[in-house]
BAFI-483983 format. One record per residue (C-alpha): x, y, z; residue number from 1; residue in one letter. Coordinates in Angstrom, 2 decimals. Example, Ala and Ser with C-alpha at 12.3 -4.5 7.8 and 13.67 -1.06 7.14 Angstrom:
- c1;c2;c3;k;r
- 12.30;-4.50;7.80;1;A .
- 13.67;-1.06;7.14;2;S .
***
This chain:
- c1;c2;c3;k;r
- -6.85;23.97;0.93;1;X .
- -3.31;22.59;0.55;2;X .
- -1.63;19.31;2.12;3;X .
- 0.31;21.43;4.37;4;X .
- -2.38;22.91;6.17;5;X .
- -6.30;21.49;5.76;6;X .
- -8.34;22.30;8.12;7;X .
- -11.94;20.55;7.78;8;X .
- -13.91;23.24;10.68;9;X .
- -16.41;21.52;12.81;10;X .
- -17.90;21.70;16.21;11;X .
- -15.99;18.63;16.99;12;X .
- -12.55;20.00;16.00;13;X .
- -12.20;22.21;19.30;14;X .
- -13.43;19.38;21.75;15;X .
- -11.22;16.85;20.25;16;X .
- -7.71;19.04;19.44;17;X .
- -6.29;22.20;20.18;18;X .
- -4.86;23.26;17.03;19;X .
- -4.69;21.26;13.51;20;X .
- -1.59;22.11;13.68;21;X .
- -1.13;19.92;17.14;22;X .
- -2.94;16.96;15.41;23;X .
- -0.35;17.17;12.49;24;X .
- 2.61;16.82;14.73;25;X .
- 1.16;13.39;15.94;26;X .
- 1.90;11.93;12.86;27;X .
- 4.89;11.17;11.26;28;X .
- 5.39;10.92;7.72;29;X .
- 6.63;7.63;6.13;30;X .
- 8.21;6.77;2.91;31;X .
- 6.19;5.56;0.17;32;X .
- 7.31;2.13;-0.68;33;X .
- 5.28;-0.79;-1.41;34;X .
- 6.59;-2.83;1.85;35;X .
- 6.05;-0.27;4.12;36;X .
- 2.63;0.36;2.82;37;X .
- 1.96;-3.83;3.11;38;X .
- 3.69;-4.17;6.33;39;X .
- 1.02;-1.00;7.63;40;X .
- -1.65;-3.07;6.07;41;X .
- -1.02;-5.73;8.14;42;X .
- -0.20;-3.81;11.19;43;X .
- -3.67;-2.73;11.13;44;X .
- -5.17;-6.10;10.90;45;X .
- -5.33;-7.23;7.79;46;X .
- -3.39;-10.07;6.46;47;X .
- -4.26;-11.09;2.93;48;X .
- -3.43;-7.74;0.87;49;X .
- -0.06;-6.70;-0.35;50;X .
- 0.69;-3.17;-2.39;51;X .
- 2.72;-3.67;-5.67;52;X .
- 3.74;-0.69;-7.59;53;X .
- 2.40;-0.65;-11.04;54;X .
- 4.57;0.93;-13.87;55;X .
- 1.51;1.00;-16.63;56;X .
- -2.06;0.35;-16.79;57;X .
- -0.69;-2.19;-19.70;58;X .
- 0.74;-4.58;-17.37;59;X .
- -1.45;-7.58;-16.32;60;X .
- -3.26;-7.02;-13.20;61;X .
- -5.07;-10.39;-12.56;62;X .
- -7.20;-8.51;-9.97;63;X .
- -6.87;-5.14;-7.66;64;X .
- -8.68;-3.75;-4.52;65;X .
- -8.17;-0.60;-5.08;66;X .
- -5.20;2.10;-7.05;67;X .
- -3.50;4.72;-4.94;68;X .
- -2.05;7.55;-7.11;69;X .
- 0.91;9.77;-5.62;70;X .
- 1.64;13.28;-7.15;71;X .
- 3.36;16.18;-6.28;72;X .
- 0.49;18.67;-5.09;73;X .
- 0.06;21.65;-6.50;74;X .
- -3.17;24.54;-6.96;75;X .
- -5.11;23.60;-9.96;76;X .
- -8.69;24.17;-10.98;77;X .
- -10.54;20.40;-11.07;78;X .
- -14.13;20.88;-12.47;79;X .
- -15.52;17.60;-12.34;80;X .
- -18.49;17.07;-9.88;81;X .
- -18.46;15.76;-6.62;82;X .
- -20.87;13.63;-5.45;83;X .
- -22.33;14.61;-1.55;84;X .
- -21.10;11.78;0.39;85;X .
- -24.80;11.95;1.86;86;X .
- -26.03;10.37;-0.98;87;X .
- -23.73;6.97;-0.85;88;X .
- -23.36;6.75;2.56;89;X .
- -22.21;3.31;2.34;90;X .
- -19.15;4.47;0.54;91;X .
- -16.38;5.43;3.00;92;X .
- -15.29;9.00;1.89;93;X .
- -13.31;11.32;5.05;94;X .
- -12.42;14.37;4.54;95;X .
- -8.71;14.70;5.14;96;X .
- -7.67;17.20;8.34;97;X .
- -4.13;16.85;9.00;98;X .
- -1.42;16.35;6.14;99;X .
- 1.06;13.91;6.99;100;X .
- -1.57;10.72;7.00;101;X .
- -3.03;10.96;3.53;102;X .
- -0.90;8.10;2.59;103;X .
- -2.68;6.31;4.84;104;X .
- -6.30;7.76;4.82;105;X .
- -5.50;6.86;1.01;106;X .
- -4.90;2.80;1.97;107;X .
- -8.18;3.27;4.28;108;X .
- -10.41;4.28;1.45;109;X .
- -9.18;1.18;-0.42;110;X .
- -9.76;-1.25;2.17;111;X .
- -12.84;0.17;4.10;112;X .
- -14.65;0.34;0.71;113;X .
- -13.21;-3.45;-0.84;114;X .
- -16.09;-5.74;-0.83;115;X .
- -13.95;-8.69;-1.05;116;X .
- -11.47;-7.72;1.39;117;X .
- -11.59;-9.81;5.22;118;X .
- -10.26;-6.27;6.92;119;X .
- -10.26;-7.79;9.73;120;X .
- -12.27;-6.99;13.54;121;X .
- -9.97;-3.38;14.21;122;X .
- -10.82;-2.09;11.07;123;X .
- -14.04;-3.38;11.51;124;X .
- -15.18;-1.72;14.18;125;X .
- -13.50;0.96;13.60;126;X .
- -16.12;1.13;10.30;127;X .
- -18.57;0.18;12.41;128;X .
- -18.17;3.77;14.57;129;X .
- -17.23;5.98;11.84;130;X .
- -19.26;4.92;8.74;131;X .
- -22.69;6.50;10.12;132;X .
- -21.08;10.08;10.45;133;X .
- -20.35;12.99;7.86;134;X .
- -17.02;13.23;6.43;135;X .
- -15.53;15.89;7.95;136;X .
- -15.73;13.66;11.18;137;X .
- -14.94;10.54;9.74;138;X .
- -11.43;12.77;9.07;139;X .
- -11.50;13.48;12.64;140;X .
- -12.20;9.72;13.53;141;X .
- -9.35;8.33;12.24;142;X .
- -7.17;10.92;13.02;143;X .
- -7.85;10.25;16.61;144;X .
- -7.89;6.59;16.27;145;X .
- -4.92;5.33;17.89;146;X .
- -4.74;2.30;16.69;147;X .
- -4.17;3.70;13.15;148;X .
- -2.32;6.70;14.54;149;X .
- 0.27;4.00;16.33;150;X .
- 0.14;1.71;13.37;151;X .
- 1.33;4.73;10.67;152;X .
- 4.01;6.17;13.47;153;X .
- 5.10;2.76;13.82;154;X .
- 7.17;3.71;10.45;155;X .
- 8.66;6.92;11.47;156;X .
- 12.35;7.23;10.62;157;X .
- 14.88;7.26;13.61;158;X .
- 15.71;11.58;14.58;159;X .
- 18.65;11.48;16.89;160;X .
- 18.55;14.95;15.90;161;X .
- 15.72;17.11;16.39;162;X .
- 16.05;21.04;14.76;163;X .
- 14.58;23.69;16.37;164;X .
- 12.58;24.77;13.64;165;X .
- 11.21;21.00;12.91;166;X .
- 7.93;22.19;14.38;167;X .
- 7.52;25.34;12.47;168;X .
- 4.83;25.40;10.10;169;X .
- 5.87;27.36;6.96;170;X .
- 4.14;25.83;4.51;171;X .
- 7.53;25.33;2.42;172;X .
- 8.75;22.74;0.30;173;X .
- 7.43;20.47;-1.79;174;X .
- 3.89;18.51;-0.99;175;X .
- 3.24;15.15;-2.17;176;X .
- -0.59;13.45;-2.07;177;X .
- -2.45;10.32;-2.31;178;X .
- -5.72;9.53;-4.10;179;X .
- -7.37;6.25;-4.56;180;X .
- -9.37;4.92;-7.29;181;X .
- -11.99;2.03;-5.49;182;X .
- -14.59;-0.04;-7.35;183;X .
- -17.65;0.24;-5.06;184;X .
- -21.35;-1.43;-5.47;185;X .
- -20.89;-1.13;-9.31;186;X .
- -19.44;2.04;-10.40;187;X .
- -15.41;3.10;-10.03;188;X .
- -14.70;6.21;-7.76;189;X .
- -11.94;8.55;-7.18;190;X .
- -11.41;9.35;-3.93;191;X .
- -9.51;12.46;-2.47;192;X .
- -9.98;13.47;1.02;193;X .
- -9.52;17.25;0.16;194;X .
- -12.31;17.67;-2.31;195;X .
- -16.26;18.06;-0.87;196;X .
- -17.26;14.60;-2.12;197;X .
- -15.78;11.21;-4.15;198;X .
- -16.12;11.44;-8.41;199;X .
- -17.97;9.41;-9.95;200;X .
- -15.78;7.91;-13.28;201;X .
- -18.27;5.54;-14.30;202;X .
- -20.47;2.34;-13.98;203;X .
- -18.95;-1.11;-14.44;204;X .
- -20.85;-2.43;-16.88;205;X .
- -19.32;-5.86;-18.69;206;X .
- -15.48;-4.28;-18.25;207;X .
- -12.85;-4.42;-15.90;208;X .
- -13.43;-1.27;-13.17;209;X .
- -9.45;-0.96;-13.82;210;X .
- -10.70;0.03;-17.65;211;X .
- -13.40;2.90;-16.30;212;X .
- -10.65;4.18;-14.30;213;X .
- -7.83;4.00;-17.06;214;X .
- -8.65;7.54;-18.56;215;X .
- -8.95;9.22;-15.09;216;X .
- -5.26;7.38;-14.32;217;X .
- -4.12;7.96;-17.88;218;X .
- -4.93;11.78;-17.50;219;X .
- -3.81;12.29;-14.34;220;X .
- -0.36;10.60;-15.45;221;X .
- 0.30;12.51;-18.42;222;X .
- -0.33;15.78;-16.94;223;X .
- 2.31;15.02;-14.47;224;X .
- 4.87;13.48;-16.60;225;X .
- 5.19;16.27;-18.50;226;X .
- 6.51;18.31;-15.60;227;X .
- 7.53;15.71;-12.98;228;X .
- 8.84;12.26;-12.34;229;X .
- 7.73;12.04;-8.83;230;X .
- 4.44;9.94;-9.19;231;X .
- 3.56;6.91;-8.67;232;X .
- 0.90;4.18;-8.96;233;X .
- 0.17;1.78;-6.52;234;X .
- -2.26;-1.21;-6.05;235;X .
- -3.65;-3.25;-3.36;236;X .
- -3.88;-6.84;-4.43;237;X .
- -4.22;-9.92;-2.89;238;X .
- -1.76;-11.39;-1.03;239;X .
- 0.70;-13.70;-3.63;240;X .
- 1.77;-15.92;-0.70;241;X .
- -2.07;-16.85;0.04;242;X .
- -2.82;-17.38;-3.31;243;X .
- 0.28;-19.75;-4.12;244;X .
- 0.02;-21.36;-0.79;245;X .
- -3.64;-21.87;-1.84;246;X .
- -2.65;-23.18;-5.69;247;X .
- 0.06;-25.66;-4.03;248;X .
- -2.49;-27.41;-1.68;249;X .
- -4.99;-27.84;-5.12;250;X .
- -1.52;-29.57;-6.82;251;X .
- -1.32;-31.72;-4.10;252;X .
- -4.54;-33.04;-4.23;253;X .
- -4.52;-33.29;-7.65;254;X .
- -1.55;-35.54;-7.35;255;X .
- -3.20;-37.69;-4.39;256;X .
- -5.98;-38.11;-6.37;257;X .
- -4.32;-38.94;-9.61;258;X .
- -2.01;-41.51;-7.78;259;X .
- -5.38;-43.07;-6.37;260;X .
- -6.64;-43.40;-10.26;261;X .
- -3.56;-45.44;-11.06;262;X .
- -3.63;-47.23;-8.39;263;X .
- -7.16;-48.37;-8.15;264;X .
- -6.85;-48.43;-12.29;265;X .
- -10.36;-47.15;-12.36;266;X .
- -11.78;-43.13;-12.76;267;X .
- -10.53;-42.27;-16.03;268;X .
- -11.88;-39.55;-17.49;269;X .
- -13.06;-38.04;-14.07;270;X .
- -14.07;-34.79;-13.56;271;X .
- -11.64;-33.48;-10.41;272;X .
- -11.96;-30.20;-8.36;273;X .
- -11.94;-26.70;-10.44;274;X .
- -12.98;-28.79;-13.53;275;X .
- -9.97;-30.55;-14.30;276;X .
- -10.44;-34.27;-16.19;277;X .
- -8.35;-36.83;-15.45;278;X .
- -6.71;-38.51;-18.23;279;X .
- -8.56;-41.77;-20.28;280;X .
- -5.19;-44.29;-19.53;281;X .
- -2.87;-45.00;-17.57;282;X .
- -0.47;-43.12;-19.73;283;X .
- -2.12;-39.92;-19.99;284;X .
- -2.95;-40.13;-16.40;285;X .
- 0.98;-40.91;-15.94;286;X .
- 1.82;-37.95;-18.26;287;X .
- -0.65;-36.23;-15.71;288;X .
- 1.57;-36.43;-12.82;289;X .
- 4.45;-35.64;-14.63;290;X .
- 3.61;-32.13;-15.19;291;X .
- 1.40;-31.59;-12.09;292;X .
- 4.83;-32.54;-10.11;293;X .
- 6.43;-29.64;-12.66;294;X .
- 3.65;-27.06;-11.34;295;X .
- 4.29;-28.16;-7.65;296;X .
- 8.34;-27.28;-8.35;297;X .
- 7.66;-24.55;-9.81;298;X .
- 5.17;-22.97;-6.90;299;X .
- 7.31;-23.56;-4.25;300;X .
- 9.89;-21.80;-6.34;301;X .
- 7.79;-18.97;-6.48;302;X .
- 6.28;-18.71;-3.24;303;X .
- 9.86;-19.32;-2.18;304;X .
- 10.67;-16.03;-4.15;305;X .
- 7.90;-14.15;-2.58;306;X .
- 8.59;-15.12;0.66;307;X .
- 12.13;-13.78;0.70;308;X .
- 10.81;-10.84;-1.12;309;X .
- 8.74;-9.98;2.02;310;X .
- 11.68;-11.00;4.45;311;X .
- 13.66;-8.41;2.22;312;X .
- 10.89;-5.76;2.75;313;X .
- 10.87;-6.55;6.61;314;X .
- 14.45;-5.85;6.96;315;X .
- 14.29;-2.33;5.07;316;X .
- 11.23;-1.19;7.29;317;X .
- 13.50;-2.15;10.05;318;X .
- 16.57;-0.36;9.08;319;X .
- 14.07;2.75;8.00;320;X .
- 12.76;2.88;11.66;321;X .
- 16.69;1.95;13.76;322;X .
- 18.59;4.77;15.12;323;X .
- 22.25;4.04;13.88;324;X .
- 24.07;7.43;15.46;325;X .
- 25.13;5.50;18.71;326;X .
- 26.89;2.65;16.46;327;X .
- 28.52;5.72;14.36;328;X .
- 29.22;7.64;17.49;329;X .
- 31.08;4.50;19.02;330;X .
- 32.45;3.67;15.80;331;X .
- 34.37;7.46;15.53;332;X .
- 35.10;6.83;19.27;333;X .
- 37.17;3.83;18.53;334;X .
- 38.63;4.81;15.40;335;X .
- 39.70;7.89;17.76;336;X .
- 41.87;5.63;20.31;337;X .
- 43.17;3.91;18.00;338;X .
- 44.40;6.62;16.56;339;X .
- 43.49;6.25;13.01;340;X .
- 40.43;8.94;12.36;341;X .
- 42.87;11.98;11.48;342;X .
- 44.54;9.80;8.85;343;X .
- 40.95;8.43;7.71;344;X .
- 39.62;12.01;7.80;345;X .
- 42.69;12.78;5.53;346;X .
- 42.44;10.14;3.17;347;X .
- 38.80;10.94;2.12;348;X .
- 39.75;14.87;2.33;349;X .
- 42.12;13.91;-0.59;350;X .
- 40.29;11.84;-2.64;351;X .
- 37.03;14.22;-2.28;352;X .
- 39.25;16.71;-4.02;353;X .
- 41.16;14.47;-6.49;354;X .
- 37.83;13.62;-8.00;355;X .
- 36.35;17.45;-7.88;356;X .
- 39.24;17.79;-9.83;357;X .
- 39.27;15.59;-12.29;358;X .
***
């Protein structure tokens, strides 16, 4: 079984599609890229959960939902065991069927399998319907939901163009795949729609899941590194804007309340919200403010940051998706009647060969 073509063979499979092939071509495939992966996220439903790239299991993760691991496939004998999906079948494993959505089957086992994620009522009944069959038709579910089907397409790049051989399935080329790593009830699991069953990597017991599945990551990483650059890690988080928006409205309180102390001059040495004491005078309680005003600057900076970071990931998914050939076509047009291509065309003609030449 290869990314290319998988074919998971069930009853269902001829009732439901003609061909896998036919199923594949209902699916684009979309760049991976942290904004496009959060902007699908929400697109689905759910609106507290952003992806961040991560660049080494050294860097602080204050807390993940879930890691998504993207390699360049190739053939290679795995030996671990699987675990028959039978016997968690609370744990949301599909078998992938068609190869252009494991990006997104990827982000699925993440959030259908986070047990502090709010993923929201289409994803929810969507887990509701799929969670009580096998695996090779939980594959089949969501590759006939439309809602996720329309939600991934939603980031297919603009083809004015369309070759004729597009369609043809040659199996050529170079196949990229997603895994996911997901704490569940417990114990970490790696999860790869083209295997029989999810891998167990271990129990949590007293550690950080991210540390059970560091060796797992750590392998996988080094084995490709060796020969390739194109990986990447990737995790789902919560959402930075929630959380700042969320440590902003505690700073403002705090400040209300501290203001109130000084005010009423009595409450020193209070116990506020999240454990924090209020000063014993007026001058610590003064000092107080002081720096809680600092924090408050310094959140809205951030969220500020974050906010524009998103608007900035907005516009690319936009550009991704527009169709620019009309603008170029009119743009050639004009340059045309105004007689200034042939000289244009000329100028880049000569300094395209100056610099071969240099």
């Amino acid at each position: 079984i290869t990314p290319q073509h998988t074919t998971i063979y069930h009853p269902f499979t001829v009732n439901l599609l003609e061909s896998p092939f036919e199923m594949s071509d209902n699916w684009c495939t979309i760049e991976s890229d942290p904004g496009v992966f959060t902007e699908l996220i929400s697109n689905f439903g759910v609106q507290d959960v952003q992806v961040d790239e991560i660049y080494s299991l050294d860097q602080s993760i204050e807390k993940s939902y879930g890691l998504i691991f993207l390699f360049k496939w190739r053939k290679e004998t795995d030996d671990r065991p699987v675990i028959p999906p039978e016997y968690i079948p609370q744990l949301f494993f599909a078998n992938q069927v068609i190869s252009n959505a494991c990006a997104t089957q990827a982000i699925l086992s993440v959030l259908l399998n986070a047990e502090e994620v709010s993923i929201g009522t289409k994803l929810q009944e969507f887990k509701q319907f799929a969670l009580s069959l096998d695996s090779e038709c939980k594959g089949l579910a969501i590759s006939n939901s439309d809602m996720i089907r329309e939600s991934h397409n939603s980031f297919a790049r603009s083809e004015p163009f369309e070759m004729e051989d597009s369609k043809s399935h040659s199996g050529k080329g170079d196949a990229y795949h997603f895994i996911a790593f997901v704490p569940f009830q417990g114990s970490v699991y790696e999860i790869d729609g083209l295997k029989a069953g999810p891998i167990k990597l271990g129990e949590i017991d007293g550690v950080s899941w991210l540390d059970v599945a560091r060796p797992a990551i750590e392998s996988r990483m080094a084995r490709y590194s060796q020969t390739e650059t194109h990986f990447a890690l990737l995790s789902l988080n919560p959402k930075r804007s929630t959380i700042l928006e969320a440590t902003l409205a505690t700073l403002q309180r705090r400040i209300e309340m501290l203001q109130q102390v000084l005010h009423n001059n009595e409450g020193f040495g209070a116990v506020l919200e999240e454990g924090y004491m209020v000063g014993s005078d007026r001058e610590a309680v003064s000092r107080q403010i002081d720096e809680t005003n600092d924090s408050i600057c310094n959140t809205r900076e951030d969220l500020a940051d974050e906010e524009s970071k998103r608007e900035r990931q907005h516009k690319e998914n936009v550009r991704r998706k527009h169709n620019y050939l009309p603008f170029i076509s009119k743009l050639i047009q004009v340059l045309a009647e105004k007689d200034v291509l042939s000289s244009l065309i000329s100028a880049a003609e000569g300094g395209s060969s100056n610099g071969s030449g240099a």
